[in-house]
N, C-alpha and C positions, 0 to 999 in steps of 0.2 A: 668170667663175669666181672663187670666193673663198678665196684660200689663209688656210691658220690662220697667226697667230705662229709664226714660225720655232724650232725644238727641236733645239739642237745634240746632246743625249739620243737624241731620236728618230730622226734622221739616221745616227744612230751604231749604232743600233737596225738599220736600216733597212740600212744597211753592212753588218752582219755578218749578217742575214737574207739577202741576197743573196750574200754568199760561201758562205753553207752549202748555197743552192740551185747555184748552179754545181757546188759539188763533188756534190751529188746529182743532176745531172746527167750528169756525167763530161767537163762542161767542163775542169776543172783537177783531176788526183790527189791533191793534196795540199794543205794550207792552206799550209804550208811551199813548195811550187811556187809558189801562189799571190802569196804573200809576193816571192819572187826576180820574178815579171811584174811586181808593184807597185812593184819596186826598194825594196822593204821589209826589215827585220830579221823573221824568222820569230816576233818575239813583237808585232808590231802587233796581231795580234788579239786579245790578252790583254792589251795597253796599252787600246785601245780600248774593251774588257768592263770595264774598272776607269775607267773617265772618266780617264784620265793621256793620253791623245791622241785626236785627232778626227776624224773622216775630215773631208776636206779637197778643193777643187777638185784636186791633182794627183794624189791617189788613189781621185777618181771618171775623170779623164781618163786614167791610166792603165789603169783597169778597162775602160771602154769602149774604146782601144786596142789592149787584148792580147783580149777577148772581146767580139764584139760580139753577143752573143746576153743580155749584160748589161745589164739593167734600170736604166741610170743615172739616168735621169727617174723612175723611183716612190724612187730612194734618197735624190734631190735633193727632186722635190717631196710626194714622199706620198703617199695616196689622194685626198685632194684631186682631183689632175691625171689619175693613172692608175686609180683605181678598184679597185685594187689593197689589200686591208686592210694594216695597218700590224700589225707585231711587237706583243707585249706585254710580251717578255725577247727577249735572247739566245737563239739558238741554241746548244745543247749541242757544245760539239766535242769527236771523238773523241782519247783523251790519248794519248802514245806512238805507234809505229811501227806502220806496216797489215797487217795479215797477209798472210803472201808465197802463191799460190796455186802448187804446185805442176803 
């Protein structure tokens, strides 16, 4: 198997593609929930959408710690390994508070 040049872009790509699949899942309620498993400040994912931080080994291993239904091998290695297509932007996240369901 032939991995591409490593893409800290893509990686980070690939990071925030999988946090928005968990919460569409109903893995995690909130990116903010999410944030608190990652022992994160709730704006990682808005550092990470502007390149000012990177996902990193301790917040692919705590991702796969707090959920294991988390895809850390296509974040780490791409479609390469898992066959999985690769992002072409961010995912869109929802702004402000979720609406409360009566």
């Amino acid at each position: 198997m032939h991995l591409p040049e490593f893409s800290e872009a893509q990686m980070d790509l690939r990071f925030l593609a999988e946090a928005a699949r968990l919460l569409e899942i109903g893995a995690v309620s909130t990116y903010r929930k999410l944030a608190e498993q990652l022992q994160q400040q709730p704006a990682i994912f808005r550092e990470i959408e502007k390149g000012r931080y990177h996902c990193n080994a301790k917040l692919l291993y705590q991702l796969a710690r707090c959920h294991a239904q988390a895809d850390v091998e296509w974040v780490l290695f791409g479609q390469a390994r898992t066959g999985r297509p690769e992002p072409t932007a961010a995912p869109k996240r929802e702004r402000g508070r979720p609406v409360r369901e009566r």
